[in-house]
N, C-alpha and C positions, 0 to 999 in steps of 0.2 A: 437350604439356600444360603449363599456365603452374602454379607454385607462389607461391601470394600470400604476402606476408608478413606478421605480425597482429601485432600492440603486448602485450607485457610490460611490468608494472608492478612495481618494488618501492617501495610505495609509503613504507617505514622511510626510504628514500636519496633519496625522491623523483626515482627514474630509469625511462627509459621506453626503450626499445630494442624495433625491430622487427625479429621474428626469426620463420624458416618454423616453418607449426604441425607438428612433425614428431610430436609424442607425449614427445620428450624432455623431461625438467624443463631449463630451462634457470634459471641462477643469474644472481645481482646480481654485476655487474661490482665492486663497489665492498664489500657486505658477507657474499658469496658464499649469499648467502640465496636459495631457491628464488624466482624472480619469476610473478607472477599475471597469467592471461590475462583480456585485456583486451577484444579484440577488436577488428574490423576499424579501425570509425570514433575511438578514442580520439585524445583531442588532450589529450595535458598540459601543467596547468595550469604556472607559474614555481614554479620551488621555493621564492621565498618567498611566497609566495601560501599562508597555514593554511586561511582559508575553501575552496578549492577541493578542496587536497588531503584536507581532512576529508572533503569529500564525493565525493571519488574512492573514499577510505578504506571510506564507507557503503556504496557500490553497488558493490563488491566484494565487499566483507564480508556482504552481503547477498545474494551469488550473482549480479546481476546482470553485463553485458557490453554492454560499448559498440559495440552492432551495426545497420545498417540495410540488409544484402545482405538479398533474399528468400530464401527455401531454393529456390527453383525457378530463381533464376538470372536473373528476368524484367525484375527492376527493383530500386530501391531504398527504401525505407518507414525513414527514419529513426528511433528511438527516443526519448522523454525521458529523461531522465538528468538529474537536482538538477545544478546548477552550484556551490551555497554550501552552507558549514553552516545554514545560517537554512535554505533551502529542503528541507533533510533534518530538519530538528527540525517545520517544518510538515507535511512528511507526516507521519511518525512520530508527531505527537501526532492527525493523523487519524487514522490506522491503530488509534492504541490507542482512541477513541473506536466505532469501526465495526467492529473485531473483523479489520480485514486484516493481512497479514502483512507483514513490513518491504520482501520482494521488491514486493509486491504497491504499495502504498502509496508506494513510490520509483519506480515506474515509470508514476506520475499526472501527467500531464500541469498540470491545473491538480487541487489538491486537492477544491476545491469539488464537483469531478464523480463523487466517488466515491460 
């Protein structure tokens, strides 16, 4: 049985370490802070890069996970996920316009479609 290994963020140190999802909290190497699962597909952004990591910030914070395995194991269906802060202040003022919720409204592909 293979054990994949899935992306931790903390996103205060902007550090990203992939570690097995065993159930353990696992900490920030740097400010011993519990780190946040991220999921399979994450790819972080440069640490000085503020626009990206704001919007790592949102769709965590937001409950979402940077995921595109199926649950069935069949294939892969990649997710959207904001890239910038701009592109999470554009959902976000859909969302409060149409009544969605922040998970909801960040994980819009193009905003216009909601």
């Amino acid at each position: 049985m293979v054990t994949y290994k899935v992306h931790y963020v903390c996103v205060s140190c902007r550090q990203s370490h992939k570690l097995p999802r065993d159930g353990a909290e696992h900490l920030c190497t740097r400010c011993r802070q519990p780190m946040l699962f991220a999921g399979h597909d994450f790819a972080a952004p440069r640490k000085t890069n503020d626009r990206e990591w704001a919007a790592v910030a949102a769709v965590l914070g937001a409950g979402l996970r940077y995921e595109g395995f199926e649950p069935c194991g069949c294939g892969r269906d990649p997710k959207y996920r904001p890239h910038t802060s701009a592109q999470v202040r554009a959902r976000r003022r859909i969302a409060a316009r149409r009544g969605l919720t922040d998970a909801e409204a960040l994980a819009l592909r193009d905003p216009a479609d909601a």
